[in-house]
C-alpha positions as CSV (number, residue, x, y, z in Angstrom):
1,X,16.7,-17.3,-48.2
2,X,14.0,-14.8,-48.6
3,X,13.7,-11.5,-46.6
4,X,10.7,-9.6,-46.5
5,X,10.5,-5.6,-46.3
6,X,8.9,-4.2,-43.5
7,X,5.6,-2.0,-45.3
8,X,5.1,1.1,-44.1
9,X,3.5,2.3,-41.3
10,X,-0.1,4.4,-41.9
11,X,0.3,7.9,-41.3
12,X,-2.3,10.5,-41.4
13,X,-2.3,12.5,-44.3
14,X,-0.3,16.0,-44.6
15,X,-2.9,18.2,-44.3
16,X,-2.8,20.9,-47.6
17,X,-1.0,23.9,-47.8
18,X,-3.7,25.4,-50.3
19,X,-5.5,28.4,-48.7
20,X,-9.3,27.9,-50.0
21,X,-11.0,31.1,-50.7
22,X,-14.3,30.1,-52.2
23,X,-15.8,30.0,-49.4
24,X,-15.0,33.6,-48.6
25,X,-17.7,36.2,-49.1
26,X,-16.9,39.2,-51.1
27,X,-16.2,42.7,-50.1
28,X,-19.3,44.3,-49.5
29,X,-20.3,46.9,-52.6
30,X,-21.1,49.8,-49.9
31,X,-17.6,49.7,-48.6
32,X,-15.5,49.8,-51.9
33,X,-17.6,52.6,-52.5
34,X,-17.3,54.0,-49.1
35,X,-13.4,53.5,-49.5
36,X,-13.4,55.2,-52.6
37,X,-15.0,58.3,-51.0
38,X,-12.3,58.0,-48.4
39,X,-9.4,58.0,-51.1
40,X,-10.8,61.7,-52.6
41,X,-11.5,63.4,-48.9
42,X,-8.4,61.7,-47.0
43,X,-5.7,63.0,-50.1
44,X,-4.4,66.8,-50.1
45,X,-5.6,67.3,-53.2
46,X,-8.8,65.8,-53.0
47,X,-9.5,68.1,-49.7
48,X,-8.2,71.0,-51.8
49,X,-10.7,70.0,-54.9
50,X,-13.6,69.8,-52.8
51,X,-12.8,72.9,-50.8
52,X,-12.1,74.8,-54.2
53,X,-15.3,73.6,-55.5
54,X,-17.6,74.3,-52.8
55,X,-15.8,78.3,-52.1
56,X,-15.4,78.9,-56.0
57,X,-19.4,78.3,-56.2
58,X,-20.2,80.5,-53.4
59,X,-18.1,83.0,-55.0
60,X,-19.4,83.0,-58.2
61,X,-22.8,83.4,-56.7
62,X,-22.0,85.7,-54.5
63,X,-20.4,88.3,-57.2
64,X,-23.4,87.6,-59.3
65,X,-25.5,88.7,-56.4
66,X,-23.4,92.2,-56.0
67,X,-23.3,93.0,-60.3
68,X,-26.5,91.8,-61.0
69,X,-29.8,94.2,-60.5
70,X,-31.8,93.1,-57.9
71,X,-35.0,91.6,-60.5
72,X,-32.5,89.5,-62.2
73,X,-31.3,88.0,-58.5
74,X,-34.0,84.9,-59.1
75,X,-33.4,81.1,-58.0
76,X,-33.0,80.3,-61.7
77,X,-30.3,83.0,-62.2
78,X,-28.2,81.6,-59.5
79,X,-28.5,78.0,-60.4
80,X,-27.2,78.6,-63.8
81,X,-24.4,80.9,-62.6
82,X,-23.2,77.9,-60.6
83,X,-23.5,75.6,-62.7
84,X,-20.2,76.8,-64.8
85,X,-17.7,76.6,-62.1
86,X,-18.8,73.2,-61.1
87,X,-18.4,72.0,-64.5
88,X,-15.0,72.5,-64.6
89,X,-14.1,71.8,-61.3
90,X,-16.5,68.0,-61.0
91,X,-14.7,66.2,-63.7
92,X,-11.1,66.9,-62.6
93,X,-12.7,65.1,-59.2
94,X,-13.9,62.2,-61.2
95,X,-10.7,62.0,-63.2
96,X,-8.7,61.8,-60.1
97,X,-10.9,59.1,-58.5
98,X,-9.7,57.1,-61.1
99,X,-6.1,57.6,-62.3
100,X,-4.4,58.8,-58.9
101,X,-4.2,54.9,-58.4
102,X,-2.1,54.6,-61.9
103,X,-0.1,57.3,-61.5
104,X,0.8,56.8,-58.1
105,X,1.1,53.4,-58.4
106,X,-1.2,51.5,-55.5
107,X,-3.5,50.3,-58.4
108,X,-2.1,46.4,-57.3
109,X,-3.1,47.0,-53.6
110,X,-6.7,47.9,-54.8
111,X,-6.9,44.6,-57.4
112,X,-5.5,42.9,-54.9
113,X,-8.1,43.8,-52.0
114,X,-10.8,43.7,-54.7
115,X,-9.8,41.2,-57.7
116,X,-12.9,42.0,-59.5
117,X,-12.0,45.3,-61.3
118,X,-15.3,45.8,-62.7
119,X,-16.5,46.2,-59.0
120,X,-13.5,48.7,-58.3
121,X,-15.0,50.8,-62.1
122,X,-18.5,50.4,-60.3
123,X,-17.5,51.8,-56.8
124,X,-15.5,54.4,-58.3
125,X,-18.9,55.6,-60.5
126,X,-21.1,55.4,-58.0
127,X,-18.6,57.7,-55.7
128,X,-18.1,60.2,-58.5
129,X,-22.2,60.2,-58.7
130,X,-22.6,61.0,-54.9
131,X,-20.0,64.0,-55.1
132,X,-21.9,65.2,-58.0
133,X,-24.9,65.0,-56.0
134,X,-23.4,66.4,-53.3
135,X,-22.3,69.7,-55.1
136,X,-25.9,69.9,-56.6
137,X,-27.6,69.8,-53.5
138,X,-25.3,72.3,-51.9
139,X,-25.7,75.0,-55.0
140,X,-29.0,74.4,-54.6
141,X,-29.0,75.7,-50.8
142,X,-26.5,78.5,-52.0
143,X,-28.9,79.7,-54.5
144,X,-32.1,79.4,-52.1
145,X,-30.4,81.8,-49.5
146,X,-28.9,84.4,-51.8
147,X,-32.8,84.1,-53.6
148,X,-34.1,84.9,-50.5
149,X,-31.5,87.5,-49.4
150,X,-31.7,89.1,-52.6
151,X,-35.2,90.2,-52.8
152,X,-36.2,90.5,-56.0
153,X,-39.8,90.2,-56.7
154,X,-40.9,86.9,-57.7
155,X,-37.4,85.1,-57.5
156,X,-39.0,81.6,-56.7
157,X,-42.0,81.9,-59.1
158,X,-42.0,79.3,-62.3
159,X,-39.9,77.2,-60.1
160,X,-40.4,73.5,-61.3
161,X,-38.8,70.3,-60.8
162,X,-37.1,70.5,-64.4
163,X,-35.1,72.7,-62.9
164,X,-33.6,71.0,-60.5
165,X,-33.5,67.7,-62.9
166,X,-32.1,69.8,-65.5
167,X,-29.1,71.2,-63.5
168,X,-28.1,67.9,-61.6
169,X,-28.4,66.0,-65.2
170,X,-25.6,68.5,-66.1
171,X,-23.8,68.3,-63.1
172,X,-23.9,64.2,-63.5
173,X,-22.9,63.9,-67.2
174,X,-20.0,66.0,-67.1
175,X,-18.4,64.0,-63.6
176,X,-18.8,61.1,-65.9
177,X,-17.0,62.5,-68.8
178,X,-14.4,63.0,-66.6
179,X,-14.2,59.7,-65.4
180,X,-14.5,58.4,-68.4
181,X,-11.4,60.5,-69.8
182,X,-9.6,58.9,-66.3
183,X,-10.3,55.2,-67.5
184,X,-9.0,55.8,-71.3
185,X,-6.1,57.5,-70.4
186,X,-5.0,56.2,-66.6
187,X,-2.9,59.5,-66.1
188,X,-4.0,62.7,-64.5
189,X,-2.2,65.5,-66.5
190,X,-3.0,63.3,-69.6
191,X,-6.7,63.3,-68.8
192,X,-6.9,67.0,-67.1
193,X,-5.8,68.5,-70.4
194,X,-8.0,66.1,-73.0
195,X,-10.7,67.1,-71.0
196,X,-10.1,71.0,-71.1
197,X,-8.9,70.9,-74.8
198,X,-11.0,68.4,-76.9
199,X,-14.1,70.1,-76.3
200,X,-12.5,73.4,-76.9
201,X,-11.2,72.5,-79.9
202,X,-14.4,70.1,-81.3
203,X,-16.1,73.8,-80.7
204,X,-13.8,76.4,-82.3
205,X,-14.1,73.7,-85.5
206,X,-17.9,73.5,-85.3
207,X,-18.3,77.2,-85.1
208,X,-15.4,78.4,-87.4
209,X,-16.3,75.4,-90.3
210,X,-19.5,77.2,-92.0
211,X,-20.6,73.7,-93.4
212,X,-20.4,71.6,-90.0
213,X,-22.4,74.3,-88.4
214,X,-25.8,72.6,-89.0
215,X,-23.9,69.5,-87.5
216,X,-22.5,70.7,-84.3
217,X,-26.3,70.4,-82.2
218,X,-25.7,66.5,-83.3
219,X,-21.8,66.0,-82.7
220,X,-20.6,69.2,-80.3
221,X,-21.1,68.3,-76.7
222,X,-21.2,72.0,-75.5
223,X,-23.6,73.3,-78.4
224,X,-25.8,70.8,-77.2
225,X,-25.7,71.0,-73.9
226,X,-26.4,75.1,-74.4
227,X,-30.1,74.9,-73.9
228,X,-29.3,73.0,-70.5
229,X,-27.6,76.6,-69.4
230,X,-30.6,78.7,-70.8
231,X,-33.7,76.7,-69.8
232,X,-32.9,77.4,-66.5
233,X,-35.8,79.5,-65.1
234,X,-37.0,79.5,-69.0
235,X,-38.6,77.3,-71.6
236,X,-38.4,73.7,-71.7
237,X,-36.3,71.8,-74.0
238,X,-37.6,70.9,-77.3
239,X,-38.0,67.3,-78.2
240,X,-34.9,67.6,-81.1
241,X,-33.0,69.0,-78.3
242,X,-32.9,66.1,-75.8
243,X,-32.1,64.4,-79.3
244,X,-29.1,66.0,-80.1
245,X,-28.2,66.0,-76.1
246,X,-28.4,62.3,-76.3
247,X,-26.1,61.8,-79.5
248,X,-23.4,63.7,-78.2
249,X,-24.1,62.3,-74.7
250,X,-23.2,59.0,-76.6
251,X,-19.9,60.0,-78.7
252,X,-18.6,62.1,-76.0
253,X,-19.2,60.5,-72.5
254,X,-20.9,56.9,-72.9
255,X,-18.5,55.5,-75.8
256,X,-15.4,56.5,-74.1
257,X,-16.6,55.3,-70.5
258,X,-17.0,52.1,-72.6
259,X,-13.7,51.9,-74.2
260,X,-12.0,53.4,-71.0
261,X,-13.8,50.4,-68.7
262,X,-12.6,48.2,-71.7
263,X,-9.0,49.5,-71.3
264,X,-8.7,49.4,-67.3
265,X,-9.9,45.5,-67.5
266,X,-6.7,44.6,-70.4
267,X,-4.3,47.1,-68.5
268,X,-1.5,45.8,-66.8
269,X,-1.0,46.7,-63.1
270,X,2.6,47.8,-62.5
């Protein structure tokens, strides 16, 4: 006797437990960067940075304005006073924008909101650019009212647009050499003092080594960018100049953006 086994009724499939994200549009590039703004102004520090910067400038200027006699109180004089404080003050801002996530340790959150970390490099670049704009546009205004306050005869005259090109391309390349210092190193202290010191140092060498002195224009970053500081107001830069500006542009702030952008995209989030 042969019995026969019921089959088995039809049932509708199990639907999947897979969560599909490729349909999912990606973060919009405006607010990364907008949230990276937001991560320098929201912090303590970052509020104390960019309040240090913007009082430090106008006191700078403003002691300038007091010691100096009033013909030398021209636009060009003031933009180049400012531009030293806010060369050491803009890079610590871009080195913060990038290792106060590694340090403090919310670098996962941010991959994991944004998996694309060259998107998170970009944001972060084009936030460190807008602060460095920012700055240049408010020395600018600084400079125009103490120019104007200060009376001296002629203080606006030979004013040109290289002037202005001049002193944001400084302002610019040294926020990225601070980010780029960030992205090699992924800790603040770390990055702060390379910063501060390397240069330093590459310059006492330069200057105290008789045979590398011919050299340093093509390998010093601050030698060369010492007609930047003087042309303000005064002659244009000489075609070998924006030569040797461009070499150590390369060793000193391009390569290690690249190798630090290399580094952040092979570094393990902890």
């Amino acid at each position: 006797m042969s019995t026969t086994t019921p089959s088995t009724p039809s049932t509708p499939s199990t639907p999947s437990m897979t969560l599909d994200v490729s349909g999912t549009p990606k973060v919009p590039f405006t607010r990364l960067v907008g949230v990276e703004l937001r991560k320098i102004y929201d912090t303590r520090a970052g509020r104390w940075l960019l309040g240090a910067i913007v009082l430090i400038t106008a006191a700078i200027m403003t002691i300038f304005f007091f010691a100096a006699d009033a013909p030398d109180r021209t636009f060009g004089n003031f933009i180049g006073v400012s531009a030293t404080p806010q060369g050491f003050l803009l890079p610590v801002l871009g080195i913060l924008l990038v290792t106060s996530e590694w340090t403090q340790r919310t670098a996962m959150v941010t991959f994991a909101l944004e998996p694309s970390r060259t998107r998170v490099i970009a944001a972060k670049t084009v936030a460190a650019l807008i602060f460095g704009v920012a700055a240049f546009l408010a020395a600018i205004v600084v400079a125009g009212l103490c120019t104007l306050v200060g009376g001296a005869d002629g203080g606006f005259e030979g004013l040109e647009a290289r002037i202005f090109l001049l002193f944001l391309a400084l302002q610019l390349l040294t926020i990225l050499q601070g980010l780029a210092y960030g992205l090699i190193l992924l800790n603040t202290p770390a990055a702060i003092v390379t910063f501060f010191v390397l240069p330093i140092a590459s310059s006492i060498v330069f200057n105290l080594v008789s045979g590398l002195r011919d050299l340093a224009p093509w390998l010093d970053l601050g030698t060369a960018q010492g007609p930047l500081f003087e042309s303000f107001g005064a002659s244009a830069l000489t075609g070998e100049e924006y030569a040797q500006l461009g070499t150590t542009t390369l060793i000193w702030i391009v390569i290690p953006f690249v190798l630090g952008w290399i580094r952040v995209m092979r570094a393990e989030v902890k």
